[in-house]
N, C-alpha and C positions, 0 to 999 in steps of 0.2 A: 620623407613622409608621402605617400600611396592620396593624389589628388582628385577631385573630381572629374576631372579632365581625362585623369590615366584611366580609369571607369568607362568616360565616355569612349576614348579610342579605342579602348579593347573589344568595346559590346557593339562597336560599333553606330553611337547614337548619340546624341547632342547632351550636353551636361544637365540644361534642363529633363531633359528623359532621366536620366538615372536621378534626380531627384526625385522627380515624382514615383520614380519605378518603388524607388526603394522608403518614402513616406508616405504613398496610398494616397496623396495628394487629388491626385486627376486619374481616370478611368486611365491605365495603358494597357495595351492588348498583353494576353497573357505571357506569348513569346515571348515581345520587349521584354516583360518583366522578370521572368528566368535568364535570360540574357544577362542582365542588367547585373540581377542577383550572382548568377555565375560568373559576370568579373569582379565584383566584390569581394567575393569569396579569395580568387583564385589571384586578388590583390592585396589580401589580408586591409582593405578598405573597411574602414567602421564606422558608423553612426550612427547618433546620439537616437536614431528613433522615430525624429522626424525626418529625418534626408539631409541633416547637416553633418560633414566629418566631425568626430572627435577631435578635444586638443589634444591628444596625449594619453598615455592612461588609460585605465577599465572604469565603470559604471556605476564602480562600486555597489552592483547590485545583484542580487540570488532572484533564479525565476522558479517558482516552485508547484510545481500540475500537479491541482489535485482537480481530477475531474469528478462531475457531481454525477455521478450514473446511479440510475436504479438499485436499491438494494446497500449499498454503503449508510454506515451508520455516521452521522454530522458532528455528535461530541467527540468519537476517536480523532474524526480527521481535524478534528478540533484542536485536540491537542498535539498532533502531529504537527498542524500549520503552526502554531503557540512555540512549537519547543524549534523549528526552524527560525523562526521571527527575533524567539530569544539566544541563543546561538549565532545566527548573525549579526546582530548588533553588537554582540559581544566581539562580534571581529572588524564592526566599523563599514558593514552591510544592511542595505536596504532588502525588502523584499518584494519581487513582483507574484502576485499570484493568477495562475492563470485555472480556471475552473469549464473549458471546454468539455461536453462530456465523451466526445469521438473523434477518435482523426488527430490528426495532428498539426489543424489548422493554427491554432492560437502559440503552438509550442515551432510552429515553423517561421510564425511572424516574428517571433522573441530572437529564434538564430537566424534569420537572415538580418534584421536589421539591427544587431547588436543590443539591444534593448537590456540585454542583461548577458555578466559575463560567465556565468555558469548556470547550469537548469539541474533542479532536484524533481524526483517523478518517483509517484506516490500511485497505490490501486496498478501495480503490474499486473501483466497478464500472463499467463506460460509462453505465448506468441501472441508480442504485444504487435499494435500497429504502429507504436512511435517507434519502437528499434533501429528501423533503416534511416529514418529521417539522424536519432542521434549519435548513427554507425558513422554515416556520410558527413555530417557538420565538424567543425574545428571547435564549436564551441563546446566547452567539458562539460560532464554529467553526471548525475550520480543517484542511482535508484536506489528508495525504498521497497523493496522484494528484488525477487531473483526468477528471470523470467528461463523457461525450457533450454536456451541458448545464451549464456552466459558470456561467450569470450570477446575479450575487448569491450567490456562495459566494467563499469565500476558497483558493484552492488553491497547494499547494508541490511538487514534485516532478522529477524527471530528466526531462531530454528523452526521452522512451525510442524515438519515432521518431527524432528525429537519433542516439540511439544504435545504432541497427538500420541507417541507412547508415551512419554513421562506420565500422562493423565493414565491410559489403562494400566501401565505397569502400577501405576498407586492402587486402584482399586482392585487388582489383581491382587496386590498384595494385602489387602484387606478379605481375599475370599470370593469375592464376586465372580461370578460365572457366563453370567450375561447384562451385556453392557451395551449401551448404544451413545451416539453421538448424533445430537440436534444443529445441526449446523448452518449457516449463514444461510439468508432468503435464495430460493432458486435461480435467480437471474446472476448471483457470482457465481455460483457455478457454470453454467450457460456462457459466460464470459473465461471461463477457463483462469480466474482471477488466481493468481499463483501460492497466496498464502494457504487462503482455501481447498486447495487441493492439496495442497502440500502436508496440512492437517490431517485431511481425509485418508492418505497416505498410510502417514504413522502409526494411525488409531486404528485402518484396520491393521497394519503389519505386526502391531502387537498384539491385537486381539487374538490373530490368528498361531503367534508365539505360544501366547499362552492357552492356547484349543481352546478360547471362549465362543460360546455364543455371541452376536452383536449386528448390528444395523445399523446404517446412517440416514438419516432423514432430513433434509433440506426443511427450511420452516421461513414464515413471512413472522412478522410484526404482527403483537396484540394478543389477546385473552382468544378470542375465536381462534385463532392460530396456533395458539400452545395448545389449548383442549383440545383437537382435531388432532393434532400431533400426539398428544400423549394418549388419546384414544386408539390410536393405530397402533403407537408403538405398544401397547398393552395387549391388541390382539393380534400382532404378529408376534409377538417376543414378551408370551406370559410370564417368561421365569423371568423378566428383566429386576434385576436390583440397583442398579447403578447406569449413571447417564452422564455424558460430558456434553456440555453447551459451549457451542460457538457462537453464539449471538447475544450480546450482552441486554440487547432489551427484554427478552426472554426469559432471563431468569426467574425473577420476581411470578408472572404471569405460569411457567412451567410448576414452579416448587406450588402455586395455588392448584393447578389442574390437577397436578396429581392427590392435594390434598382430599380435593371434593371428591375423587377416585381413589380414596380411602388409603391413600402412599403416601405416609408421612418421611418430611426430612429430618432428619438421618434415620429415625427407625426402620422404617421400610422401605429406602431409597435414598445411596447416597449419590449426590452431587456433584462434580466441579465445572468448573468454565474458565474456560482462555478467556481474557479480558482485564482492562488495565484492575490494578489492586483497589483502586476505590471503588469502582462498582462492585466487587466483588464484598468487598466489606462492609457495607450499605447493604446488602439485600436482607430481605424480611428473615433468613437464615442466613447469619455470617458463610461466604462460600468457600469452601476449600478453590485454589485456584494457580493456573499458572499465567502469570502476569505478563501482557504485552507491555511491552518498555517504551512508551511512544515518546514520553521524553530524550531516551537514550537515544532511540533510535533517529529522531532528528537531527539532536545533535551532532551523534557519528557521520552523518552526513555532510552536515555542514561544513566538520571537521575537513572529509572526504576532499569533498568539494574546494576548499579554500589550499589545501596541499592541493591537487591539480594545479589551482590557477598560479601556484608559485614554483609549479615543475617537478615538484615532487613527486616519485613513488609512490603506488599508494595499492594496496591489496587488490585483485580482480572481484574478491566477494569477504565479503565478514557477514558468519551467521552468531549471533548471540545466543549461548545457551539458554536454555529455559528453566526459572526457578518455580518448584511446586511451594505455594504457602496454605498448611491446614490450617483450615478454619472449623465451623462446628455442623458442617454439611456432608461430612465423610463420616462413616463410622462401619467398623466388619459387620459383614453377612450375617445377619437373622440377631445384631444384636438386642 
């Protein structure tokens, strides 16, 4: 067993140092403290977190980043952190949650000092900033999305392109000629957040399949926000009949805007939205809808993740297909 001692000779530095290096104990200069961390590593040395080795054994714990940035919606990742929480306990796992919203401060303190034996990472980006950090670590991972550069990462996530045609190919096949997509507040875009464009993708790809008309239009939270938007989208894209929502607060507040703007649901304007199946079926018009599986999708992770820690194989990416459920917010063209 890899002792504190073997830490100190290697980093070159008194046992007390790689204590404190590696529990944040006392101020040590940043060198020492890389130092310290690179013979740890490169001793497969682990601690509990405070600066004490382990007896033996993992931590029996999942660290799971969900950072709170601008623009992310709280009851998704809501249920994303819930269906992780439940999933590992079911394997005899605790959870650490780390809610940093940049950098990869917090997600660096977890792998260097063992804190937890595997990390789940949630809100990817196409080029995320955690990548290198969980390229270079020993300790296993397992993301929710699938960021521009996939290889040697482990990822779980919704088609969210085949989600983005599934939605036009439906209202296409209802007739619909021009279609637009309201999609997630500005700043995930701006952040390159991978689902989200990954959406934006497919919707136009098939828009453009099928020679529609269409627009996408980024949109914030609230009633001022939907009428602004569906103001615009009405006069850039008059013949519009059909509209896909990616932003689940939005629904409710869009199907009113365009009411008062004399476009009722379904009559003269059908609907759907990517969004888990319960909000969809709660809105003030049941919504046709292709369902985010955020319970699935934790799980599969956890699953992921827990084959890792016992050496197992385990896929470079799984995308879940995406299921359309009609509701009473679709209906053909000029019915």
């Amino acid at each position: 067993m890899v002792k504190i001692t073997d830490v100190a000779r290697r980093a070159g530095v008194s046992p007390s140092t790689v204590s404190y290096a590696l529990s944040g104990k006392r101020p040590i200069s940043d060198a020492t403290r890389r130092r310290v961390q690179a013979a740890a590593r490169e001793l497969g040395y682990r601690t509990d977190g405070v600066g004490r080795p382990r007896s033996g054994g993992r931590a029996k714990v999942l660290a799971l980043a969900v950072p709170m940035r601008p623009g992310i919606h709280v009851p998704v990742v809501t249920q994303f952190a819930v269906s992780v929480v439940t999933a590992a306990r079911a394997r005899d796992h605790d959870v650490l949650l780390l809610t940093q919203g940049e950098g990869d401060g917090s997600l660096g303190r977890v792998t260097e000092t063992g804190l937890a034996d595997g990390v789940i990472v949630t809100d990817v980006q196409l080029q995320d900033a955690r990548l290198p950090l969980l390229r270079s670590r020993s300790v296993p991972s397992v993301l929710i999305g699938v960021p521009a550069e996939a290889d040697g990462l482990t990822c779980v996530d919704l088609d969210f392109r085949a989600a983005g045609e599934l939605c036009v190919d439906h209202l296409a096949g209802l007739g619909h000629r021009a279609v637009a997509l309201v999609g997630s507040p500005p700043e995930v875009y701006v952040r390159r957040t991978a689902f989200a464009r990954r959406l934006v993708e497919g919707f136009t790809a098939a828009a453009d399949r099928h020679g529609l008309a269409s627009a996408v239009l980024p949109c914030g939270t609230g009633r001022d926000a939907a009428r602004a938007v569906v103001e615009r989208l009405l006069r850039d894209l008059p013949a519009l009949t059909a509209v896909v929502v990616h932003n689940e607060p939005l629904i409710d507040p869009l199907i009113e805007a365009f009411g008062e703007l004399g476009m009722r649901v379904p009559g003269d304007l059908s609907l759907i939205a990517v969004c888990p199946a319960p909000v969809a079926a709660a809105a003030r018009v049941p919504v046709t809808s292709v369902a985010v599986p955020a319970a699935e999708l934790g799980a599969r992770a956890v699953h992921l993740l827990v084959r890792k820690l016992s050496g197992a194989a385990v896929p470079g990416t799984t995308l879940l297909p995406p299921r359309l459920t009609e509701r009473a917010s679709t209906a053909p063209r000029g019915r």
